[in-house]
C-alpha positions as CSV (number, residue, x, y, z in Angstrom):
1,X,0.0,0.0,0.0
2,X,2.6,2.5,0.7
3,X,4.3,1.8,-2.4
4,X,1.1,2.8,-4.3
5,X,0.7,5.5,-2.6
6,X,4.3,7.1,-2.8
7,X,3.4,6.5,-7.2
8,X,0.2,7.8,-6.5
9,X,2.2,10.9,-5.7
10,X,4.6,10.8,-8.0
11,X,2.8,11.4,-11.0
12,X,0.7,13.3,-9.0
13,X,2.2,16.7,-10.2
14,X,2.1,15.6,-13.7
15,X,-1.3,14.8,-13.8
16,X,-2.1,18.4,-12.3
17,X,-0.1,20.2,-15.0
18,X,-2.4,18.0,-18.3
19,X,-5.4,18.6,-16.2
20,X,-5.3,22.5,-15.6
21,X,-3.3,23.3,-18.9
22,X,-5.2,21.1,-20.9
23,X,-8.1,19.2,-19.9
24,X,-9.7,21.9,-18.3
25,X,-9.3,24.6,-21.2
26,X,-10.5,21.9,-23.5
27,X,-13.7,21.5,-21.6
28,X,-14.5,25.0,-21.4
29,X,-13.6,26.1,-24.8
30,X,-15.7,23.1,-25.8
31,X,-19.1,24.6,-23.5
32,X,-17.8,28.4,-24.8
33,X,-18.8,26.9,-28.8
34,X,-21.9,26.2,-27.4
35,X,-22.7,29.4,-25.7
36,X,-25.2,31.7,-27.1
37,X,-26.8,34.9,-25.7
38,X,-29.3,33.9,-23.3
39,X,-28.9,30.0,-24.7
40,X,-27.0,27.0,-26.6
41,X,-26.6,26.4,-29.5
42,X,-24.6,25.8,-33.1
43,X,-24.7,29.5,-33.8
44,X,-20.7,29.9,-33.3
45,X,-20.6,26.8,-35.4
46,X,-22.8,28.5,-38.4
47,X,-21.0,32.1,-38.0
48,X,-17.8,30.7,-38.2
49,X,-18.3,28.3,-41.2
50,X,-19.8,31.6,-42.9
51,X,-17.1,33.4,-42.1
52,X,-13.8,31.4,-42.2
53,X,-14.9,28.3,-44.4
54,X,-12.3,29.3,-47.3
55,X,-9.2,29.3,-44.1
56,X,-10.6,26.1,-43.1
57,X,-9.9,24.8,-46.4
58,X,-6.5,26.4,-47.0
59,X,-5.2,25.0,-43.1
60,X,-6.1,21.8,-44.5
61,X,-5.0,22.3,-48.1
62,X,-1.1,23.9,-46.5
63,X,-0.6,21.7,-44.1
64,X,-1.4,17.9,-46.4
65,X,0.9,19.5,-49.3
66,X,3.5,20.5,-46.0
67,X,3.1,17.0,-44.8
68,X,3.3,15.1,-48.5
69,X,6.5,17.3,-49.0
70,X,8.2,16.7,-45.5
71,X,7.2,12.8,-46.0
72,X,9.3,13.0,-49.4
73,X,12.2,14.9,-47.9
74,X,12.4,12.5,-44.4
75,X,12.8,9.9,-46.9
76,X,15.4,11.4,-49.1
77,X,17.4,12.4,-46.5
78,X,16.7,9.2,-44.6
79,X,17.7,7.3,-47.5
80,X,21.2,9.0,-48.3
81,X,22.3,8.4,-44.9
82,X,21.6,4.6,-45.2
83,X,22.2,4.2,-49.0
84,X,24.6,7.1,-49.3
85,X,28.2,6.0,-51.2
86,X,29.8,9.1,-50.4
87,X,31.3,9.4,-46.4
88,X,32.2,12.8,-46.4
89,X,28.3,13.7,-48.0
90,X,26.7,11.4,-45.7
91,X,28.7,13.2,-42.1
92,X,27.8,16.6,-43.5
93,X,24.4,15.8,-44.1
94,X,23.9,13.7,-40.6
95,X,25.5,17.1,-39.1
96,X,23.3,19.7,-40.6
97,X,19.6,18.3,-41.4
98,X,19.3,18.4,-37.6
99,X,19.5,22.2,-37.1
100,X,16.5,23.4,-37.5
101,X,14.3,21.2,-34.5
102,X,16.2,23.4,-32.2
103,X,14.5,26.4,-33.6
104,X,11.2,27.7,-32.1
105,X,8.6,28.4,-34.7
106,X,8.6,32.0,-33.9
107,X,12.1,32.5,-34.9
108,X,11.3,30.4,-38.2
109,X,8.9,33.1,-39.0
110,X,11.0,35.8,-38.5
111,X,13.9,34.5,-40.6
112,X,11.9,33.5,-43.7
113,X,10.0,37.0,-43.5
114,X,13.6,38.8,-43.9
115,X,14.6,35.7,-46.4
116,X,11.3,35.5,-48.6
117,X,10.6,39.3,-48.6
118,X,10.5,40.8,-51.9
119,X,13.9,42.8,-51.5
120,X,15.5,40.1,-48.9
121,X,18.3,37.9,-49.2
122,X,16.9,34.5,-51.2
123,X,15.6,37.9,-54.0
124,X,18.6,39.6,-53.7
125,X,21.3,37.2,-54.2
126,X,19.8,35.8,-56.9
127,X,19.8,39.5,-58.5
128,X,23.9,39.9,-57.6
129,X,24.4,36.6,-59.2
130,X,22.8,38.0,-62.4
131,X,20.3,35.1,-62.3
132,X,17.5,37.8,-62.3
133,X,16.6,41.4,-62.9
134,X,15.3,43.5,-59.6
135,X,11.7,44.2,-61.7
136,X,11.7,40.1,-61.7
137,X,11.9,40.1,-57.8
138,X,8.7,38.6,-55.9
139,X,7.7,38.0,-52.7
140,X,7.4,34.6,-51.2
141,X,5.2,35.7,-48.4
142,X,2.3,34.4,-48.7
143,X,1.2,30.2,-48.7
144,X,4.2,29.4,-50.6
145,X,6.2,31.4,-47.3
146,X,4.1,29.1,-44.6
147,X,4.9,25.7,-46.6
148,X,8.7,26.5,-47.2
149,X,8.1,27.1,-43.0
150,X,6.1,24.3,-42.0
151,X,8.8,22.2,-44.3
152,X,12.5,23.5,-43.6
153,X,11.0,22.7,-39.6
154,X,9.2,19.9,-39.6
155,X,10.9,17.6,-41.9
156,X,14.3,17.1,-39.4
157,X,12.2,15.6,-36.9
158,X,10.3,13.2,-39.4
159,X,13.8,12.5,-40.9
160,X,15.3,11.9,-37.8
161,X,12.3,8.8,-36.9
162,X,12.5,7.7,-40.2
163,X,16.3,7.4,-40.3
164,X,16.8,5.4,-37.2
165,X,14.3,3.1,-38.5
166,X,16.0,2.7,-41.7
167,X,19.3,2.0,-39.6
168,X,17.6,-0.9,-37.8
169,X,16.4,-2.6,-41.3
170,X,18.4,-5.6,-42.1
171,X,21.4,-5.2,-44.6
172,X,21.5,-8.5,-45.9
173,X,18.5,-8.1,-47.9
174,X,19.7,-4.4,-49.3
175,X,23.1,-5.7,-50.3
176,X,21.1,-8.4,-52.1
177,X,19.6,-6.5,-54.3
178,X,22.6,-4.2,-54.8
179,X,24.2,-7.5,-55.7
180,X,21.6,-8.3,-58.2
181,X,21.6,-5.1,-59.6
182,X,19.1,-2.9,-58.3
183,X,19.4,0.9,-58.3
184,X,20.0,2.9,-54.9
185,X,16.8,4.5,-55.7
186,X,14.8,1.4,-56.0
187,X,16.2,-0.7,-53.2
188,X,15.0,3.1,-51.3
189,X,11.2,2.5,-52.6
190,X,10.8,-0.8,-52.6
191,X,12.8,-2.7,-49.7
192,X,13.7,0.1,-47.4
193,X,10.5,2.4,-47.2
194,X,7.7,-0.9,-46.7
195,X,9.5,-1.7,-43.9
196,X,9.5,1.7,-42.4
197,X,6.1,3.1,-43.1
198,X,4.9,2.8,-39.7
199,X,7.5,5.1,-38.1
200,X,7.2,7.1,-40.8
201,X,3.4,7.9,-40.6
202,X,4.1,8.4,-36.8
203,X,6.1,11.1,-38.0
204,X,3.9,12.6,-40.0
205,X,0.9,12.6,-38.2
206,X,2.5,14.2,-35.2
207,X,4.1,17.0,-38.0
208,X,0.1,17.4,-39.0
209,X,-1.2,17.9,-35.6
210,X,2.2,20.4,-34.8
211,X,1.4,22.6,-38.1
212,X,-2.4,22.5,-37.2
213,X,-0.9,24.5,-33.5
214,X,1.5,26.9,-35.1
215,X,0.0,30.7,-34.7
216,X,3.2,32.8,-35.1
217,X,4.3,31.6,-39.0
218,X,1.2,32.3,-40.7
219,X,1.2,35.9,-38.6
220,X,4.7,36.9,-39.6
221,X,3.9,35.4,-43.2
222,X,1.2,35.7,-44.7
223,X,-0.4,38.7,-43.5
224,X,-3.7,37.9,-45.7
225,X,-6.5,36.0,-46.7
226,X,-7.1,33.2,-46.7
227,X,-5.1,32.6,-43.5
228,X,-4.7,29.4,-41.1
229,X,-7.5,29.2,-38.0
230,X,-4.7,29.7,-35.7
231,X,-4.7,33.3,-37.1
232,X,-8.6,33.4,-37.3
233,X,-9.0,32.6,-33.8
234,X,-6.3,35.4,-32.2
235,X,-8.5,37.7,-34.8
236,X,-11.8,37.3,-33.0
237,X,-10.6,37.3,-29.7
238,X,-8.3,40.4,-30.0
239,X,-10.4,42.3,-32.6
240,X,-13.2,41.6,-31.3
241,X,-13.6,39.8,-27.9
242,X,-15.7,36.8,-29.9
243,X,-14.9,33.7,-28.1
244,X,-17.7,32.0,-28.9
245,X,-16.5,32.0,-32.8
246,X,-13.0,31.4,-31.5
247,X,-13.9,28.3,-29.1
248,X,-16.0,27.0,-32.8
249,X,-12.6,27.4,-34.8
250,X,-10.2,25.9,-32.0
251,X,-12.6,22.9,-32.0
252,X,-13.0,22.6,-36.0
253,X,-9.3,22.4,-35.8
254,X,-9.7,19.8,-33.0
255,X,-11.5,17.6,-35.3
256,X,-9.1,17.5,-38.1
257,X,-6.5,16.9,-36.1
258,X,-7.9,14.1,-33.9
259,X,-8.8,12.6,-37.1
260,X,-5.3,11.8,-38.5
261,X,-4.7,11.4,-34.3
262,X,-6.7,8.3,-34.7
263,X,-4.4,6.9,-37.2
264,X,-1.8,7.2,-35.1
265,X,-3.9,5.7,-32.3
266,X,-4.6,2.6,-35.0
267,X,-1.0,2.0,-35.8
268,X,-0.1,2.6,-32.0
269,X,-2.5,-0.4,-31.1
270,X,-1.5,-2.4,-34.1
271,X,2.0,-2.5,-33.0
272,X,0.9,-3.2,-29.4
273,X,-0.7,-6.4,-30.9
């Protein structure tokens, strides 16, 4: 009995901490959707699919193409440092894909809106290396500026997962079909990546429900419409003191995230089994 007890205590403090900064804000945000004046109902709901339904579409639409692209690069860069013939290539890369998981979002923001701006430094080296003319110059900061984001982040930690995985696949049967011929590239698609696809949509799905989060890119970036609902909802609370339409938006983007959540939750209890 004591021993329970003294466990009972020790995660104690944890359970505090996920109950007040998240279980509890959950739960009223969730009653604050169904608030009306003087009542309940889906009113929040309606205004806010009136109001925001084209930035519900474009957060889903930029953050599946910033997943499908961060799957492709965790695999090319997950690849090379299995596959890769070339030591020297393989070290550098191993030493610099890592960098930017130790960068907070907010500082991600900041240094593509100085890099993608229209006279910043991607525009204007490519002008002093005569590979354009300053009336060619455009800016990047708009959904192309919040992919480019979500993807330079994200895919380290994806390629991280999916290269230890790789590591851990046998090599007998990859030197087999070097041995018989087969291309680096297809040994890549065809023996290395079926074996890995489970760590690899772990990766993904957690990069989904991360990009879902992320309020200070789409600020610093693309300061229009159509925007991402983590934008929408710091709109109607500090424009306009509208929770109700912000507590609809944070739980619309609940939704889609818990449904690739219950992916994870499927290939979680698969490998349990």
């Amino acid at each position: 009995m004591p021993r329970r007890l003294l466990g009972l205590l020790l995660v104690m403090p944890a359970l505090a901490v996920i109950a007040l900064l998240f279980i509890l804000p959950l739960v009223m945000s969730a009653v604050g959707a169904f608030q009306l004046n003087g009542g309940w109902g889906l009113g929040n709901f309606a205004k806010a699919f009136d109001l925001y339904l084209n930035d519900i579409l474009f957060s889903v639409g930029i953050v599946s193409l910033s997943t499908a692209l961060i799957g492709f690069g965790a695999i090319a860069i997950g690849g090379y440092l299995t596959l890769g013939a070339h030591p020297v290539a393989v070290t550098i890369l191993r030493w610099l894909y890592r960098w930017p998981m130790f960068i907070p979002f907010i500082v991600v923001g900041q240094i593509l809106r100085t890099f993608l701006a229209k006279n910043g430094m991607m525009n204007n080296t490519a002008i002093s290396l005569g590979l354009m003319t300053p009336i060619d110059a455009m800016s990047f900061l708009d959904w192309r500026g919040i992919v480019i984001a979500f993807v330079w982040k994200q895919t380290p930690f994806v390629a991280l997962l999916v290269a230890g995985a790789m590591a851990s696949v046998n090599r007998e049967g990859i030197e087999a079909a070097v041995n018989l011929g087969a291309s680096r590239l297809r040994v890549l698609v065809e023996i290395i990546v079926p074996q890995v696809t489970a760590t690899l949509a772990v990766g993904l799905i957690l990069s989904f429900v991360t990009m879902m989060s992320v309020l200070s890119v789409p600020l610093m970036i693309n300061a229009q419409s159509p925007t991402m609902l983590t934008a929408d909802i710091a709109f109607r609370v500090n424009a306009y003191g509208d929770y109700g339409v912000a507590n609809a938006l944070g739980l619309i983007s609940l939704v889609l995230a818990s449904s690739v959540a219950w992916i994870y939750l499927r290939i979680s209890l698969k490998e349990r089994a």
